[in-house]
N, C-alpha and C positions, 0 to 999 in steps of 0.2 A: 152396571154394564158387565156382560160376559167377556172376559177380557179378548176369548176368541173371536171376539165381535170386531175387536180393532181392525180396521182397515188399513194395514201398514206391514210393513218388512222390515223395520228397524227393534230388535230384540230392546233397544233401552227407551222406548216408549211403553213397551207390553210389561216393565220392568217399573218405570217411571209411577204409571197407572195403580198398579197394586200398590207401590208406596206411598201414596196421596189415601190410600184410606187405611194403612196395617203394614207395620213390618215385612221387609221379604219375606218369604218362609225358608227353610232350613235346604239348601240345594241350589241357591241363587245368591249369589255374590255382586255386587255391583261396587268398585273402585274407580274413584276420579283424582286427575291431578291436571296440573296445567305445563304445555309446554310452548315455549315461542308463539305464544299466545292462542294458542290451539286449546279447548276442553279435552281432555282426553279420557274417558270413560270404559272402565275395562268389564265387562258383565258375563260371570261363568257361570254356567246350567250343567248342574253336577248330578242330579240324582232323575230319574224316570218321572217320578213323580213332581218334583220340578217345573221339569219340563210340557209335561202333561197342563200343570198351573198358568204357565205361562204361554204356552201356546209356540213353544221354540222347540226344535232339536238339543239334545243334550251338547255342549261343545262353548268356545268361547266367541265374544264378540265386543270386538273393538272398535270404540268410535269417536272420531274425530270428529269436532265442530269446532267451526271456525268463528271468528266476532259476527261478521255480513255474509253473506249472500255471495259468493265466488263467482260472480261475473265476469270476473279480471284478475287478472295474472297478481296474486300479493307480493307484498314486498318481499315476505316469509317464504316466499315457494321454495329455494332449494330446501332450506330449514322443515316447513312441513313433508316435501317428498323423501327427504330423509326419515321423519316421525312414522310415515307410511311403511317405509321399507324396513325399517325395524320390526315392525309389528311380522310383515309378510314374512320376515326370514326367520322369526318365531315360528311360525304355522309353515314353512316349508320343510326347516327340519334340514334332513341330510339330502331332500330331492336333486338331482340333475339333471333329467330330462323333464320337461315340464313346455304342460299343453297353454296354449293361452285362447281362451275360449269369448268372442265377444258374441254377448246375447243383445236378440232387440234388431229393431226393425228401424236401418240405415236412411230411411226415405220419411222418418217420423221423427220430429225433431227430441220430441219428450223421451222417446225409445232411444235413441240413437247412440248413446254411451257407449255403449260393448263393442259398435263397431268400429267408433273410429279410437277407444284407445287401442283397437286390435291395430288398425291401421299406424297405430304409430311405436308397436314390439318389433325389436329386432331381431327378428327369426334367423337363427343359427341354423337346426337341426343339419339341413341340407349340403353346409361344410363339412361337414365329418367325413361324406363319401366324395363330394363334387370335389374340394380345397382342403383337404386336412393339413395341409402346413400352416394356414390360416388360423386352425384351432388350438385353443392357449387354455393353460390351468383354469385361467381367471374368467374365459368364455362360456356360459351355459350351454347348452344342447336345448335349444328352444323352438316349440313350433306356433303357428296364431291359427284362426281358422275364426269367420265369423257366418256362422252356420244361417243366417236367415231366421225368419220368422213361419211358422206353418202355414201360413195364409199366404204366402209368395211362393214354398215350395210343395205344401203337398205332405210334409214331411213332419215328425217330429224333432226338435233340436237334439234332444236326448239321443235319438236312435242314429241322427248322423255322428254325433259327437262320441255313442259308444264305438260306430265302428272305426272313426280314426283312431281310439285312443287302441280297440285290438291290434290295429297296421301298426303305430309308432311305438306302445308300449310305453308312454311317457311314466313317469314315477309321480309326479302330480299333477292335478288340471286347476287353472287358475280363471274363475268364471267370471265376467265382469257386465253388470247389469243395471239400469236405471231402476228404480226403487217409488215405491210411492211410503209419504208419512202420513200421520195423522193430526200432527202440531205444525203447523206453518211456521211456526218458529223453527222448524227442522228442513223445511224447505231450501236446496241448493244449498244450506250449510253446513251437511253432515257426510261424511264418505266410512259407512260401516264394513268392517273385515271380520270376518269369520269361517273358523275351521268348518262349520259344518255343511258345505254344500248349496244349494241354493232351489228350490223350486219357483223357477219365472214366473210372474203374473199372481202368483199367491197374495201381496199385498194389496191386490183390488180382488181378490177372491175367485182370480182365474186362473189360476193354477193349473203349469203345463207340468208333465213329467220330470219330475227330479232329477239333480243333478248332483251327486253323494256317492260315497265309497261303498255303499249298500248297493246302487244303480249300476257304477259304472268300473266299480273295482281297483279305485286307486283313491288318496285323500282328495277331495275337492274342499278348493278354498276361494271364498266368494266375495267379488268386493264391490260395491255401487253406491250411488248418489241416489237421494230423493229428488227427484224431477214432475215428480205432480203430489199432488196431497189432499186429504179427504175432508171435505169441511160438509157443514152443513148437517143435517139429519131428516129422516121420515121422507116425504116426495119430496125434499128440495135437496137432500144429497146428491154432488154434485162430486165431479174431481178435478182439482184448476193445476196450471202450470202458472211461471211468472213470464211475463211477458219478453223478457230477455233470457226466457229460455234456451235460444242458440248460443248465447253468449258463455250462459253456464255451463251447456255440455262441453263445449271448446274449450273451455278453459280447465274442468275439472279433470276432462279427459287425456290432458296435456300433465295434467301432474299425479292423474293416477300413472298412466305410462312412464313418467319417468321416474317412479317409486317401484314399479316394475322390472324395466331394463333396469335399476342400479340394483334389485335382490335378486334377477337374474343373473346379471352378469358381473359380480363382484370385480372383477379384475378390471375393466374398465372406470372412465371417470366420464360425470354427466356429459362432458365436453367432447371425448372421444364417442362415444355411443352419438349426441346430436350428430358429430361428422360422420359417422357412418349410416347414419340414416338419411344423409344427406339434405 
């Protein structure tokens, strides 16, 4: 199989794949270890050619899997949101102001990720000017925006997204999206981060215009669940969700947000941020 063939957005299955029949080749890294019962798989695409191989943008990608199926809140959550927010505040770097971008379409449950972890970022930006007594070392300069789907607006995401990021000026954009796999064993179990950007819909081969430092002029960093997954081949290729797909996007979306607000907002503790989201 060409590996470009994979129907999937998870760089450690296109990864996985080549090493089921040969060695990485020379530009691809792939490191695991386990934390609070999370796999934790770190996969770096270092060279052009590489990346060419694999079907990825050159840059890193980190990913968590969990034992099950994230239907319900784990024992482990703060522990994992924590594992998360490590990872994010590696790929943020020295940013402060920072976009939070939910992708996917809020009326689709399989889609629905981007928007309601948007719905649950504590947007700052707007203290600085309205409340700056309010603003503290420890507080981010954060904005959310969950731009829609083309088919509701008309619109590309990309093109509303570049022009808020020209008005704000953010230092980084943080894109958050539902993902399709190709192993159902990756299904609802895996939340992948990566420095490099995102193009929506790419994992089922519909790919909207990119979302990357090339596009939109600042680091974009991308993070999503697999919420449907490719089975099947030839006419019975098919793309399923699990039936308690509301259950996973709630839940996953609850602990990418608060992986979120805690590498946004350092100063803050889980506890303060829930109360101010009230």
């Amino acid at each position: 199989m060409n590996i470009n063939d994979l129907r999937t957005d998870l760089a450690l299955e296109k990864a996985q794949t080549i090493e089921k029949n040969r060695p990485l080749p020379e530009g691809i890294e792939m490191i695991e270890k386990s934390i609070m019962g999370l796999k934790i798989t770190d996969v770096k695409v270092s060279s052009s050619e590489a990346a060419r191989e694999i079907g990825k943008p050159k840059g890193r990608y980190l990913t968590l899997e969990s034992p099950g199926r994230m239907d319900y809140r784990p024992s482990s959550f703060d522990e994992w949101a924590d594992c998360l927010k490590e990872g994010l505040k590696t790929m943020l770097e020295k940013s402060k102001k920072v976009l939070v971008v939910g992708l996917g379409n809020a009326e689709v449950t399989p889609d629905s990720l981007g928007p309601k972890v948007c719905s649950k970022i504590l947007a700052t930006r707007h203290l600085k000017e309205n409340a700056p007594e309010l603003m503290s070392e420890g507080l981010g300069e954060v904005s959310a925006i969950s731009p829609g789907v083309m088919g509701q607006t008309g619109i590309e995401a990309q093109e509303l997204i570049k022009s808020v990021c020209e008005a704000i000026q953010p230092d980084a954009l943080i894109a958050v999206d539902a993902l399709a796999c190709c192993d159902v064993r990756h299904l609802g179990r895996t939340i992948q981060l990566t420095d490099t950007g995102i193009s929506p819909g790419s994992g089922v081969l519909n790919a909207r215009k990119e979302l990357s430092i090339a596009t939109v002029g600042r680091k974009c960093i991308a993070v999503g669940v697999p919420t449907i997954a490719d089975t099947g081949s030839g006419d019975d290729l098919m793309m399923v969700t699990p039936r308690t797909v509301d259950k996973l996007v709630a839940c996953t979306a609850e602990l990418i947000a608060s992986a979120l607000n805690s590498a946004l907002h350092p100063g803050l503790g889980r506890e303060e941020i829930e109360a101010l989201m009230g």
